[in-house]
DSSP file (Angstrom, degrees, kcal/mol; ACC not computed):
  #  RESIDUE AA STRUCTURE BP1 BP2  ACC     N-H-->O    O-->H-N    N-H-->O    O-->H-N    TCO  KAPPA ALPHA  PHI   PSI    X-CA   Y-CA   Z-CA
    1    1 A X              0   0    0      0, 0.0     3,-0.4     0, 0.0     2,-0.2   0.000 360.0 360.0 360.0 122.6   -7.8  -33.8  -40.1
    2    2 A X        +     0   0    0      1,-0.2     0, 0.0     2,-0.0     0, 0.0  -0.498 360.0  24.2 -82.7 146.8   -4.7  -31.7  -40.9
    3    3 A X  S    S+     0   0    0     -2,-0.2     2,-0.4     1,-0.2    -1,-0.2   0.985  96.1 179.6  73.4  56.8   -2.8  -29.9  -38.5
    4    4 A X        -     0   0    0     -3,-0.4     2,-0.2    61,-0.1    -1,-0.2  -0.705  33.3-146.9-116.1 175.3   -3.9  -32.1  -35.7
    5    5 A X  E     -A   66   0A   0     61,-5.2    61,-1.1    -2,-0.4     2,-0.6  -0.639  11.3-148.0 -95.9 149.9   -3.6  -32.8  -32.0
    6    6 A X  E     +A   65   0A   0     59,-0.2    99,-2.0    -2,-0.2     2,-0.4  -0.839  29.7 170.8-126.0  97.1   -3.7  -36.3  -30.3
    7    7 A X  E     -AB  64 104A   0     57,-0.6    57,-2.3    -2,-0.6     2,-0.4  -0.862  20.3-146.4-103.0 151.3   -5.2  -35.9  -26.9
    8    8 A X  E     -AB  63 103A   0     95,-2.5    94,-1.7    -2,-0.4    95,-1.3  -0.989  11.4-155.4 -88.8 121.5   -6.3  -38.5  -24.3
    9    9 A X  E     -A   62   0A   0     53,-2.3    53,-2.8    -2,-0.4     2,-0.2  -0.799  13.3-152.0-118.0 168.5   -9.0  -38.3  -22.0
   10   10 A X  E     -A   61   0A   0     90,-0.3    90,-0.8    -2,-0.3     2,-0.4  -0.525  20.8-164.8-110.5 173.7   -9.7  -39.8  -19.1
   11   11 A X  E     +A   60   0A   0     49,-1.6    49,-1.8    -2,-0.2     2,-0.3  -1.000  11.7 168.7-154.2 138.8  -13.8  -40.2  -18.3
   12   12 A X        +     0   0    0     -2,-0.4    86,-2.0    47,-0.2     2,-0.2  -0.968   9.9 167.2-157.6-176.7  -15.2  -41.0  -15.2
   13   13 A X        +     0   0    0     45,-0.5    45,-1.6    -2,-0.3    83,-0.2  -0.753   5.7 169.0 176.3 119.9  -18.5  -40.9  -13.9
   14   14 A X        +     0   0    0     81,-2.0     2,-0.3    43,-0.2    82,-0.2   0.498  64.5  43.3-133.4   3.8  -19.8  -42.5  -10.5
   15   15 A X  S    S+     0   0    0     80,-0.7    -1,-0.2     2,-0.1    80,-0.0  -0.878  96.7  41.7-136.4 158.8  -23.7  -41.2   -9.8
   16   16 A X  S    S-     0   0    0     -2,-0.3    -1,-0.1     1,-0.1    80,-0.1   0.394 132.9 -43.1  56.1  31.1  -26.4  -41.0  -12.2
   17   17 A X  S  > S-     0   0    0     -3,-0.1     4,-1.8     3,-0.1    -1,-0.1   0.840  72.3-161.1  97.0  46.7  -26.2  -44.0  -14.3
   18   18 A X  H  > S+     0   0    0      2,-0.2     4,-1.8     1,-0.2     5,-0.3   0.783  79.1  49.6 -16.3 -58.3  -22.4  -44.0  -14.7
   19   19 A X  H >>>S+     0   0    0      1,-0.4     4,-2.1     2,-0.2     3,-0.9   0.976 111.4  42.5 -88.5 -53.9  -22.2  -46.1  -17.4
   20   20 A X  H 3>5S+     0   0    0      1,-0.2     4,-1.0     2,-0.2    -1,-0.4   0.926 118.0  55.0 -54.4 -14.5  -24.6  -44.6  -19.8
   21   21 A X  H 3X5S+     0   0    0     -4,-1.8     4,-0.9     1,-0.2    -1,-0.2   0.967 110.0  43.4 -57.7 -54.0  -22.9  -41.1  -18.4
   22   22 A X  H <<5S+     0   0    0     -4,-1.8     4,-0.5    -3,-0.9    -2,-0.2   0.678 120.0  45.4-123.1 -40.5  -19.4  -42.3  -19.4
   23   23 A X  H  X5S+     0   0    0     -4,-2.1     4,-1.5    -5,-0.3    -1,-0.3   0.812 112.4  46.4 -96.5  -9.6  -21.0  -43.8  -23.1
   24   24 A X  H  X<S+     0   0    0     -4,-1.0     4,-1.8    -5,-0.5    -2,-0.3   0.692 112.3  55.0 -75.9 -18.3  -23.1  -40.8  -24.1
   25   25 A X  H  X S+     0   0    0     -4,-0.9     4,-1.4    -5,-0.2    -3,-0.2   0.628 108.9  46.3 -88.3  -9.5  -19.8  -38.6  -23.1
   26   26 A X  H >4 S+     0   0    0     -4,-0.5     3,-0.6     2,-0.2     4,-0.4   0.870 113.0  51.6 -80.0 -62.6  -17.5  -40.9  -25.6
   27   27 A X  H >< S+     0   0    0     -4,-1.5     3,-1.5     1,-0.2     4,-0.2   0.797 112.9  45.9 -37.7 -42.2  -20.4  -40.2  -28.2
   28   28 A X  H >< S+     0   0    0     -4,-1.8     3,-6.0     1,-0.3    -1,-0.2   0.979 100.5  62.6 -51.8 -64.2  -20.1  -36.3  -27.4
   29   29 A X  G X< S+     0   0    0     -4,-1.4     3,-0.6    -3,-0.6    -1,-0.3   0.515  93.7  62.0 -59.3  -9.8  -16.7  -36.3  -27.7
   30   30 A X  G <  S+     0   0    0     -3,-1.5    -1,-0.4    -4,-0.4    -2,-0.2   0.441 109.0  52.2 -75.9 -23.5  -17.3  -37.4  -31.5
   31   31 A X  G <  S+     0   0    0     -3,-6.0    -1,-0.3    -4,-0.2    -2,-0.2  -0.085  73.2 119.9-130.0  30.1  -19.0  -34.1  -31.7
   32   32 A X  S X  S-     0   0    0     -3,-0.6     3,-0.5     1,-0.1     2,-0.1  -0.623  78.5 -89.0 -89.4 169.7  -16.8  -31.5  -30.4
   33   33 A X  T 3  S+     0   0    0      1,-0.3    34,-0.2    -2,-0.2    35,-0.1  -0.543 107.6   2.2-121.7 156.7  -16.0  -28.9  -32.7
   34   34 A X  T 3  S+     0   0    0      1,-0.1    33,-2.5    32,-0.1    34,-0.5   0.898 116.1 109.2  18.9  65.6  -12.6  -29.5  -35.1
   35   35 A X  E <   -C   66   0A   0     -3,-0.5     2,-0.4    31,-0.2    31,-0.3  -0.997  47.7-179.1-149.9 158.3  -12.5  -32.9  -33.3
   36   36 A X  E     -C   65   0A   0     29,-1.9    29,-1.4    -2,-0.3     2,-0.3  -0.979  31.5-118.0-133.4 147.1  -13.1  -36.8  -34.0
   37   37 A X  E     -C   64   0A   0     -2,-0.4    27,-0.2    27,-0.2     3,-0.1  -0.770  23.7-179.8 -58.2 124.6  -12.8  -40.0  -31.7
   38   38 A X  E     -     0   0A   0     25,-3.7     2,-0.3     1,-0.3    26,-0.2   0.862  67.8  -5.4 -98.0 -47.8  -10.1  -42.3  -33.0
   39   39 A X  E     -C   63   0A   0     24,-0.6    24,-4.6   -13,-0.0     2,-0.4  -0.997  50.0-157.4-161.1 136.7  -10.8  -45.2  -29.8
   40   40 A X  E     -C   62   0A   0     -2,-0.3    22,-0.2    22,-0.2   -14,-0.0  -0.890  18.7-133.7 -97.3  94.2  -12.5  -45.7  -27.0
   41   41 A X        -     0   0    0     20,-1.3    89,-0.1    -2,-0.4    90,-0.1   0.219  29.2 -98.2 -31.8 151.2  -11.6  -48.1  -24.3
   42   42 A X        -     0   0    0     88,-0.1    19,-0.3     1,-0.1     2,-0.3  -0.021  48.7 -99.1 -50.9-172.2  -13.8  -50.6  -22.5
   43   43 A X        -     0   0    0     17,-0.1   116,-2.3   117,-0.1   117,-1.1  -0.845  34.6-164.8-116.3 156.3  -15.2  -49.5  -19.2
   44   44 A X  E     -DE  59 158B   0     15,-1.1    15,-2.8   114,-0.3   114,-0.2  -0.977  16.3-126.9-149.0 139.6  -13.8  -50.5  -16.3
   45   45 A X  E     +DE  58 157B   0    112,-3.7   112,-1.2    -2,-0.5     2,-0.3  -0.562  36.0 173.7 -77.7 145.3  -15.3  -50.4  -12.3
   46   46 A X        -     0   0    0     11,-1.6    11,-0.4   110,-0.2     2,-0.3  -0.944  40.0-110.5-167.3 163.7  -13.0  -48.6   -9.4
   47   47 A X        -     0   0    0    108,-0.4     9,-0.1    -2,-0.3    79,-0.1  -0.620  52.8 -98.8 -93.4 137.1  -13.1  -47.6   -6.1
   48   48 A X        -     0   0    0      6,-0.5    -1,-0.1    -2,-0.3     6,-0.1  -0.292  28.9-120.6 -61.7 158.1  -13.2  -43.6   -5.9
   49   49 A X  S    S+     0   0    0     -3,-0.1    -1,-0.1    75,-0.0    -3,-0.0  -0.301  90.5  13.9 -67.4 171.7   -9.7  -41.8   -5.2
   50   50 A X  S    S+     0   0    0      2,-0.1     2,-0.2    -2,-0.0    43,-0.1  -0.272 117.1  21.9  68.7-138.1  -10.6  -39.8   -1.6
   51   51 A X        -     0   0    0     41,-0.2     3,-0.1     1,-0.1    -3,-0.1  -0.428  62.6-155.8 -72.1 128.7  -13.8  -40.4    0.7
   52   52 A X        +     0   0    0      1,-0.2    -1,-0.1    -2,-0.2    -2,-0.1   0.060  59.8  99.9-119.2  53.6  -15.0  -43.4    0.2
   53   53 A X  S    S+     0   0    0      2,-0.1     2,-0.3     0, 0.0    -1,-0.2  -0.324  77.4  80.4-104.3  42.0  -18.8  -43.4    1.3
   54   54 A X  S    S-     0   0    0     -3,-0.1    -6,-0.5    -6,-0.1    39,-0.0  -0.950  89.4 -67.2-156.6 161.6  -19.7  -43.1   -2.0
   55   55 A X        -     0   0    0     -2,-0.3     2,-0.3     1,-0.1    -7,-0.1   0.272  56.5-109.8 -16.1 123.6  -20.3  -45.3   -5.7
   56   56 A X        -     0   0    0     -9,-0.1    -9,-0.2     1,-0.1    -1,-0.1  -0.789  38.0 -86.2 -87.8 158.3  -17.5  -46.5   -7.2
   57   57 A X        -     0   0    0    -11,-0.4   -11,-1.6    -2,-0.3     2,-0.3   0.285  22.8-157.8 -63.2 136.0  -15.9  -45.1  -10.5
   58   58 A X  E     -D   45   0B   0    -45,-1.6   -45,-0.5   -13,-0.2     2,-0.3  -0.961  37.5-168.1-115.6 129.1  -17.2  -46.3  -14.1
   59   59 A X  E     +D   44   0B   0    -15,-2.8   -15,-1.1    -2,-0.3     2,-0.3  -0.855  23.9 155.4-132.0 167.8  -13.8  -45.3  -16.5
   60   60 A X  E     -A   11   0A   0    -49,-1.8   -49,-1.6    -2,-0.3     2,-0.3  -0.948  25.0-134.7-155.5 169.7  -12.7  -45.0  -19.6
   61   61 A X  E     -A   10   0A   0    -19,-0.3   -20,-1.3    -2,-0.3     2,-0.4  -0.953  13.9-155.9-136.4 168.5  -10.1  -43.3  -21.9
   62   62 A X  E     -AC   9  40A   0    -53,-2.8   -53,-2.3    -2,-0.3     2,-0.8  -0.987  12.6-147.7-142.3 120.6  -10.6  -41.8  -24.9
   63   63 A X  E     +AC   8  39A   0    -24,-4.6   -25,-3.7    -2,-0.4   -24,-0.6  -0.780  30.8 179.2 -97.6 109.7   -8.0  -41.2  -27.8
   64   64 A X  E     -AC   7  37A   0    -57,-2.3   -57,-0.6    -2,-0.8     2,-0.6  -0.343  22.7-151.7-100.6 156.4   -9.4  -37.7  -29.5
   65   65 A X  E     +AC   6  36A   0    -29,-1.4   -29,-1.9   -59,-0.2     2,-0.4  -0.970  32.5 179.3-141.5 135.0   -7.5  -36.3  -32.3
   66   66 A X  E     -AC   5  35A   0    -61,-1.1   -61,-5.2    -2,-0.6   -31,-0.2  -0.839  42.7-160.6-146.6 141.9   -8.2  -32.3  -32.0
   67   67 A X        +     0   0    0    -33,-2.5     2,-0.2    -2,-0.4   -32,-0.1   0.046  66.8 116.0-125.5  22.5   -7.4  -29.2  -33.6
   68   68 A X  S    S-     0   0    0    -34,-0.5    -2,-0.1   -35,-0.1     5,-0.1  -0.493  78.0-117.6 -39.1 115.3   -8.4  -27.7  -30.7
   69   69 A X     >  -     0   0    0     -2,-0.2     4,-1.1     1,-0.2     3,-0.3  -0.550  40.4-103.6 -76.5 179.3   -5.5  -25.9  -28.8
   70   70 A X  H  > S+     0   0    0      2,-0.2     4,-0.8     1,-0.2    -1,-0.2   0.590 122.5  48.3 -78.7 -15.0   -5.1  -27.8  -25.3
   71   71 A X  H  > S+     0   0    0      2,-0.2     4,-0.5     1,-0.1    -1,-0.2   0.681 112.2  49.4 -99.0 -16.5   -7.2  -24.6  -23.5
   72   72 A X  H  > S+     0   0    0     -3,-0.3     4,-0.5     2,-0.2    -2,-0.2   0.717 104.3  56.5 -85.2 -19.1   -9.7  -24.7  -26.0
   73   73 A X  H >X S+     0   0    0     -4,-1.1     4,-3.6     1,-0.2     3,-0.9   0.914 110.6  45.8 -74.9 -58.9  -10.1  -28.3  -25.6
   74   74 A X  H 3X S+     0   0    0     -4,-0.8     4,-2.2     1,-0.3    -1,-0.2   0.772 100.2  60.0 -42.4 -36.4  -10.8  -27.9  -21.9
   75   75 A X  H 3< S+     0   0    0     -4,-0.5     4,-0.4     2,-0.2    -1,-0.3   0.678 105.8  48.5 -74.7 -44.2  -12.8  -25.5  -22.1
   76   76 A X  H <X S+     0   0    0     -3,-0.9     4,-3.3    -4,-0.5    -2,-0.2   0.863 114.1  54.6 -62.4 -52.2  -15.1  -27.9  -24.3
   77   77 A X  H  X S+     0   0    0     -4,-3.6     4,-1.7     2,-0.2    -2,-0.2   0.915 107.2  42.7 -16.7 -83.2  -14.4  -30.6  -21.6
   78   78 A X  H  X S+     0   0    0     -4,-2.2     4,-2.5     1,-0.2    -1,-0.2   0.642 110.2  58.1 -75.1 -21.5  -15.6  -28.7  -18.7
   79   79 A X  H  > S+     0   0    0     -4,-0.4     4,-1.0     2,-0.2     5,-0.5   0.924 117.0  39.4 -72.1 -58.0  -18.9  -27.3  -21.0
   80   80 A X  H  X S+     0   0    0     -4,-3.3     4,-1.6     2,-0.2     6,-0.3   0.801 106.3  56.8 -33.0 -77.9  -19.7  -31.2  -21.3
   81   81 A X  H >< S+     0   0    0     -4,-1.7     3,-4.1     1,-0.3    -2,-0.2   0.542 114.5  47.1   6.4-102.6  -18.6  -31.8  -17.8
   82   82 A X  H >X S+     0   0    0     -4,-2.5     3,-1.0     1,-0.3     4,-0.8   0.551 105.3  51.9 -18.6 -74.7  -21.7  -28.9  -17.4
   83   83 A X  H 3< S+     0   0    0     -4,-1.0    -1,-0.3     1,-0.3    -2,-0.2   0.620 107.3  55.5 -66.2  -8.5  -24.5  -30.3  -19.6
   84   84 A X  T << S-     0   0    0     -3,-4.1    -1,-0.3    -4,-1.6    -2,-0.2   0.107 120.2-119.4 -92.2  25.5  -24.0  -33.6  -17.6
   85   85 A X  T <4  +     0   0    0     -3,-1.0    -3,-0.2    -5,-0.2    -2,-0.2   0.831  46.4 176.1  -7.4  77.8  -24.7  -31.3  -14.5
   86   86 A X     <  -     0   0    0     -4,-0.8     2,-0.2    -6,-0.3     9,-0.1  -0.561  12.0-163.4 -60.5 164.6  -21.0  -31.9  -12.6
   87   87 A X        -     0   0    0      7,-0.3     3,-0.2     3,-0.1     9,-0.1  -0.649  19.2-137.5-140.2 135.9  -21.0  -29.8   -9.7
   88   88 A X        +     0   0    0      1,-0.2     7,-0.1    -2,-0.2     5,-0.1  -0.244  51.6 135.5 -35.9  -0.8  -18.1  -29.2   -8.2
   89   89 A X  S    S+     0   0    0      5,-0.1     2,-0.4     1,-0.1    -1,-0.2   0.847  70.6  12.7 -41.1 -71.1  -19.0  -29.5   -4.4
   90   90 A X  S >  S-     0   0    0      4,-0.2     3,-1.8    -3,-0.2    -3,-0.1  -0.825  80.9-100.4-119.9 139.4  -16.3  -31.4   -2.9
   91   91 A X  T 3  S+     0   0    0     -2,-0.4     3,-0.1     1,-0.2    -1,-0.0  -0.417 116.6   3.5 -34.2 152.7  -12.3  -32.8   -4.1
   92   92 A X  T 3  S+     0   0    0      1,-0.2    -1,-0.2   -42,-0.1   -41,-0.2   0.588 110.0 149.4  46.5  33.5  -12.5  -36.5   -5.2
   93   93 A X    <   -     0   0    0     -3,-1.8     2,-0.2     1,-0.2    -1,-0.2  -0.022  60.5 -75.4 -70.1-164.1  -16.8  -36.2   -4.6
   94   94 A X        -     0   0    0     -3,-0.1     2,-0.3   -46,-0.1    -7,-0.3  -0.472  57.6-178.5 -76.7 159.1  -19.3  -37.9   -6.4
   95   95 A X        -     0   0    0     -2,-0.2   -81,-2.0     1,-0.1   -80,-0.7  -0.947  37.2-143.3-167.5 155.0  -19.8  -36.4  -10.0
   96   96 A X  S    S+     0   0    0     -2,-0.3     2,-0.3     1,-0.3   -10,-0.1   0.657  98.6  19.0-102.4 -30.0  -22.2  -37.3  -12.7
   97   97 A X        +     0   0    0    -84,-0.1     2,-0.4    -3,-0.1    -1,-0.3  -0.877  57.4 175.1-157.1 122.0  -19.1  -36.5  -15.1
   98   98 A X        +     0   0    0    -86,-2.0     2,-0.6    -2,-0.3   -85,-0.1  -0.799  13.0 174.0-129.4  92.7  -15.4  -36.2  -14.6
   99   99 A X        +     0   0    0     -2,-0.4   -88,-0.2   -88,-0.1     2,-0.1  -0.727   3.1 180.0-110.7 137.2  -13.1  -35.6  -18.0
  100  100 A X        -     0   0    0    -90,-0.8     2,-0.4    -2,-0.6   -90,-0.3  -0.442  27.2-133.5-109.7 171.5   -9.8  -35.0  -17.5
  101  101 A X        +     0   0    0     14,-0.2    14,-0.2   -92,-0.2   -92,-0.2  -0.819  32.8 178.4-131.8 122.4   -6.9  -34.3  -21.0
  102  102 A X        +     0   0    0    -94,-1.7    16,-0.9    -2,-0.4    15,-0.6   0.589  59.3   6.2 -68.5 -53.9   -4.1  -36.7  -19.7
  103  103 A X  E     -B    8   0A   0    -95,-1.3   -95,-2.5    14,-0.2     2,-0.3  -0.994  55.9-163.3-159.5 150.8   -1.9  -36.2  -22.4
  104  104 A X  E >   -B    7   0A   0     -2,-0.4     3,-2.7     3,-0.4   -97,-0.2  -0.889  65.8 -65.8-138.1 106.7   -1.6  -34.0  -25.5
  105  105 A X  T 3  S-     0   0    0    -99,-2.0    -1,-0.3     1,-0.3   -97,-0.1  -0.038 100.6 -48.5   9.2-114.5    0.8  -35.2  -28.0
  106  106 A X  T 3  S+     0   0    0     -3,-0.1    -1,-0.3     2,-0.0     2,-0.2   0.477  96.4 141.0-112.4  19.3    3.8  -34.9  -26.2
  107  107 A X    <   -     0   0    0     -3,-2.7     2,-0.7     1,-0.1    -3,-0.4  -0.239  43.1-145.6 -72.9 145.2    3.3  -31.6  -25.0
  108  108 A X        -     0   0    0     -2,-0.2     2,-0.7    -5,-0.1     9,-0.2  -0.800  26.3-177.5 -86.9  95.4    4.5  -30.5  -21.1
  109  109 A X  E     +F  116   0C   0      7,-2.0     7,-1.8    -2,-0.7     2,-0.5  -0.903  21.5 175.1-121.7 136.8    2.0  -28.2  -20.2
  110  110 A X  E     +F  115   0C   0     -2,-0.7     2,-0.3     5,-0.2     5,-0.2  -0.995  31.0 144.0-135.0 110.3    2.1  -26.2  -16.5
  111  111 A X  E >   -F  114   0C   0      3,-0.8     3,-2.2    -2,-0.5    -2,-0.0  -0.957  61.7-109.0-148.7 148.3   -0.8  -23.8  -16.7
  112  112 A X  T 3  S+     0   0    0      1,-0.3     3,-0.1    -2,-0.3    -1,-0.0   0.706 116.8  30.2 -49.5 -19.3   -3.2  -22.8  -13.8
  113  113 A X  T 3  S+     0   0    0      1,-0.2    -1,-0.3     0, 0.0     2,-0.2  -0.110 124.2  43.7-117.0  50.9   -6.2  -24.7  -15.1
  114  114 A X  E <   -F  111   0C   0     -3,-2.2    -3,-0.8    -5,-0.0     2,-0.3  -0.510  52.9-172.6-175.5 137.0   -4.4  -27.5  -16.9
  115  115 A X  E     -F  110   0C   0    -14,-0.2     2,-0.3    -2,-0.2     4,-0.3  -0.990  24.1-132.9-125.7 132.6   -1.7  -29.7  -16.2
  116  116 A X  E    S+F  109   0C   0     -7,-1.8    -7,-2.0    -2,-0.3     2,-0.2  -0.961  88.1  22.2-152.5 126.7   -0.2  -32.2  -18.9
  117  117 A X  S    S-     0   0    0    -15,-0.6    -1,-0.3    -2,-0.3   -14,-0.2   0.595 118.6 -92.8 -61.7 125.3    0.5  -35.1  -18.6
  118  118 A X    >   -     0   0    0    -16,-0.9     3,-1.3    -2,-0.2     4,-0.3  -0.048  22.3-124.8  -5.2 100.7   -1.8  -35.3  -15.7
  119  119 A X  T 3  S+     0   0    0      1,-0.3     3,-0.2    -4,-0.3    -1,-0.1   0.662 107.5  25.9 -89.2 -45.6   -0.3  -34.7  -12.6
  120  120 A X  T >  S+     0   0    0      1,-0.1     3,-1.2     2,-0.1    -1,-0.3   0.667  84.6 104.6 -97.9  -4.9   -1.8  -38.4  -11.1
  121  121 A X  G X  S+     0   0    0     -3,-1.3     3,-2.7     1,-0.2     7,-0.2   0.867  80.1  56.1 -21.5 -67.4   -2.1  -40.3  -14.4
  122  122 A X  G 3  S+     0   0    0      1,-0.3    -1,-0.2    -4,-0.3    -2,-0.1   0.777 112.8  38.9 -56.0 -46.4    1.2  -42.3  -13.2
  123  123 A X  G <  S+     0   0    0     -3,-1.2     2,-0.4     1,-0.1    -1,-0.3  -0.008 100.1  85.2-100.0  25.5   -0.4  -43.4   -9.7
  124  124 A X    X>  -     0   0    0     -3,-2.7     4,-3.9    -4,-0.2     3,-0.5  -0.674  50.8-168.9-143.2  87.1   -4.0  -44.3  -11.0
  125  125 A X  H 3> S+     0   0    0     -2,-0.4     4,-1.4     1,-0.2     5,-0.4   0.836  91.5  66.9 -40.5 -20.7   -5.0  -48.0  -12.6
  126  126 A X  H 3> S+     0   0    0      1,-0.2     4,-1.1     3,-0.1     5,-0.3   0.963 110.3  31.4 -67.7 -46.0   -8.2  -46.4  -13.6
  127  127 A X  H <> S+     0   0    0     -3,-0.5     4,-0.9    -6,-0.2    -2,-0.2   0.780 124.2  44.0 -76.4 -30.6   -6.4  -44.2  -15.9
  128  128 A X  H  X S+     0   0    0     -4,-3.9     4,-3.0    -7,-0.2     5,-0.1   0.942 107.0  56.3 -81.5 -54.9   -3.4  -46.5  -17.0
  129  129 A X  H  < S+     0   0    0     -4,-1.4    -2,-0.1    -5,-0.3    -3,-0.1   0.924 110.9  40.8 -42.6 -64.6   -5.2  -49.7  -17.5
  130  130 A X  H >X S+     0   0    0     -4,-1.1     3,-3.9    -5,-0.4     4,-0.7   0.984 115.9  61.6 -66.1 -60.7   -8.0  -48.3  -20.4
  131  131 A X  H >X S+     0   0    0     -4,-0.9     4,-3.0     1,-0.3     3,-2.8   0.818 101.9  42.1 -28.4 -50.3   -4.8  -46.2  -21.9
  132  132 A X  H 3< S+     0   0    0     -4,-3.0    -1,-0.3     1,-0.3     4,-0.1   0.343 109.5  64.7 -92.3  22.9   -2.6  -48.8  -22.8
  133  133 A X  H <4 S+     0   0    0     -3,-3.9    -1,-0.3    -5,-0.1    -2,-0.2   0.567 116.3  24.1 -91.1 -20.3   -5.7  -50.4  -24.0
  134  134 A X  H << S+     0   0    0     -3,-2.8    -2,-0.2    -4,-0.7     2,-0.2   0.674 141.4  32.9-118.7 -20.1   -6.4  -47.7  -26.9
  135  135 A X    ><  +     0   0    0     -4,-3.0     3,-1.4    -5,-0.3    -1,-0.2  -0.656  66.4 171.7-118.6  69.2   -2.2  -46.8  -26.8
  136  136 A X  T 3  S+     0   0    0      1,-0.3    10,-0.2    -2,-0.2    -4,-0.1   0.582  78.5  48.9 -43.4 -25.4    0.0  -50.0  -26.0
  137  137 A X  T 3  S+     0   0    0      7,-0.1     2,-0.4     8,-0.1    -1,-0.3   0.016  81.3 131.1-129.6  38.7    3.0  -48.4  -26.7
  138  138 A X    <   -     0   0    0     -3,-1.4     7,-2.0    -7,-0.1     2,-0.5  -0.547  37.7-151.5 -60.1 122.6    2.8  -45.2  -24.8
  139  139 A X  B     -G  144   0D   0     -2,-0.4     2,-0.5     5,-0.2     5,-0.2  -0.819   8.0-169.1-107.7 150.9    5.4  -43.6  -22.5
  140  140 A X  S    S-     0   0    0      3,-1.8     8,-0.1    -2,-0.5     7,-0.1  -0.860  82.8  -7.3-120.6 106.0    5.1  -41.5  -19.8
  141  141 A X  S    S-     0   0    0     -2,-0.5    -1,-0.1     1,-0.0     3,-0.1   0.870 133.8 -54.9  62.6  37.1    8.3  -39.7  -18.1
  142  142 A X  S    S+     0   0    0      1,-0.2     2,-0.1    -3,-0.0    -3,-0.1   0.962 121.0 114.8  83.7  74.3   10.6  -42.2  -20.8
  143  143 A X  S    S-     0   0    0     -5,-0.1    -3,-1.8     4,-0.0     4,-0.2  -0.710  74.4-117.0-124.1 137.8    8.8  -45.1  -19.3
  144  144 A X  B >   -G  139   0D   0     -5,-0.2     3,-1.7     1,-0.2     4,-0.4  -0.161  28.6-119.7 -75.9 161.6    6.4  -47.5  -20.6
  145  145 A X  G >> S+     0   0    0     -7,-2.0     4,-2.1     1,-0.4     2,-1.0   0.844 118.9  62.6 -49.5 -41.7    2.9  -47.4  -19.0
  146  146 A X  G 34 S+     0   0    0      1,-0.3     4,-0.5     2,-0.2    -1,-0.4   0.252  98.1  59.7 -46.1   0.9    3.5  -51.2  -17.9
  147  147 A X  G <4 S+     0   0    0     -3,-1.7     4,-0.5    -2,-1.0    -1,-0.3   0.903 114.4  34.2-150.4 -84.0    6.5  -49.3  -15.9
  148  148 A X  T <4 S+     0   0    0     -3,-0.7     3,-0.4    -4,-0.4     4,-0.4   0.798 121.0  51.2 -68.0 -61.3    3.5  -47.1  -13.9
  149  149 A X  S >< S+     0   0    0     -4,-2.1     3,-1.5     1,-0.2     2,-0.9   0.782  88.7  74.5 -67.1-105.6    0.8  -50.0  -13.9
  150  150 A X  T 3  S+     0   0    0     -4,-0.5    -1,-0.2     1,-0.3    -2,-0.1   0.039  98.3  38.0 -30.9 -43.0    2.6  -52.7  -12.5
  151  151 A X  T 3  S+     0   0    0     -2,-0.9     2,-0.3    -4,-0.5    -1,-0.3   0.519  86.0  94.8 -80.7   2.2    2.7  -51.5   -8.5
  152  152 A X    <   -     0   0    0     -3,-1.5   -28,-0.0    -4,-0.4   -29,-0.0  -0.823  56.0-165.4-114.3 154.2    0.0  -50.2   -7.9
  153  153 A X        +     0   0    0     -2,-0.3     2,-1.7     2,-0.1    -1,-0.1   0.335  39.6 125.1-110.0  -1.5   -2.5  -52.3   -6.4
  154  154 A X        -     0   0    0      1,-0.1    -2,-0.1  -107,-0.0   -30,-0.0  -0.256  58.9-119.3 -76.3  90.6   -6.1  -50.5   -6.7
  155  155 A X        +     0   0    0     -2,-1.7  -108,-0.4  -109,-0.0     2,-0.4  -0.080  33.1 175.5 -20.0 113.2   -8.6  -52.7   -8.4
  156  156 A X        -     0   0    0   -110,-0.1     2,-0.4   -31,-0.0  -110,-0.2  -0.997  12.4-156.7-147.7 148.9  -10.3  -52.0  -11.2
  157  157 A X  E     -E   45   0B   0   -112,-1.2  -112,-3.7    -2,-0.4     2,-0.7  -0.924  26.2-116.0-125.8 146.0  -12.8  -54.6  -13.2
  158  158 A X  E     -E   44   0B   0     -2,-0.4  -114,-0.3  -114,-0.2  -116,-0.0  -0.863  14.6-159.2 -91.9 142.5  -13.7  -54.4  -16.8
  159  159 A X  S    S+     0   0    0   -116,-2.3     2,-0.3    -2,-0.7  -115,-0.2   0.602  72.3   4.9 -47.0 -40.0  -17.2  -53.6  -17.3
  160  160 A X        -     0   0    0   -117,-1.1  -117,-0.1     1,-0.1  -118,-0.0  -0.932  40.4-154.1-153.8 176.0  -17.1  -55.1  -21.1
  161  161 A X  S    S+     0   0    0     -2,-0.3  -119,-0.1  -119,-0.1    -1,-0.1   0.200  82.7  72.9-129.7  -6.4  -15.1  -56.8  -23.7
  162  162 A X              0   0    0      1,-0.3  -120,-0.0     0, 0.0    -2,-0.0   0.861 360.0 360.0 -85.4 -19.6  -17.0  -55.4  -27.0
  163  163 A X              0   0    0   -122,-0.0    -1,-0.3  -120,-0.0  -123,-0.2   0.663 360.0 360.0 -62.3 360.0  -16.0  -52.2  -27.1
């Protein structure tokens, strides 16, 4: 695809049959308009961020190659997000689909609906762990993810090995 973007998203999904949420949302993401999937990570089990009286987390991340600007891409997000019916009820609730853009080439973006790189990426094994699975040699704030993953201690299990 010429004149493209390389975004990463993050997928989560903890009520309604996670994991087929979290693999019909990779497949989608193959179908967003001027977009392709280059890799998908396994899936991986986690305990939710926030309250935790509810399912834990099925995750993934997703390496997208876009011609999408980074507001238009969201915007696509949040309609998936919608046909999966999120609702929005609570911070860190339960959600049938939760897609995040983590990074966008190496752009720095501070916008009232999107912040880039993802303002908790750095402090969340759900997110770090599948990354450096579909991007090994990524950095984040000149460090490599292995820099960001190593202290933190939050559990995460992989779901599969095939992917």
């Amino acid at each position: 695809m010429p004149n493209t973007s390389l975004a990463y998203i993050g997928l989560g999904s903890n009520v309604d049959n996670p994991v087929q949420q979290v693999t019909h949302a990779l497949s989608e993401l193959d179908r967003l308009p001027l977009s392709r999937l280059v890799e998908a990570s396994s899936l991986y089990c986690s305990k939710p961020v926030g309250p935790q009286d509810q399912p834990d987390f099925v995750n993934a991340v997703a390496a997208l190659e876009t011609r999408l600007s980074p507001l238009a891409l969201l915007d696509q997000l949040q309609a998936l997000e919608q046909r999966h019916r999120r609702r929005r009820e609570h911070r860190w609730g339960p959600r049938t689909l939760d897609l995040d853009v983590l990074l966008f080439n190496h752009t720095h973006i501070e916008h009232y609906r999107l912040y880039v790189p993802h303002r908790e990426m750095h402090t969340r094994a759900f997110v770090l762990r599948p990354l450096m699975e579909v991007a090994p040699h990524l950095t984040l704030h000149g460090q490599p993810l292995e820099h960001w993953l190593a202290p933190l201690t939050d559990e995460i299990i992989p779901l599969d090995s095939t992917r």
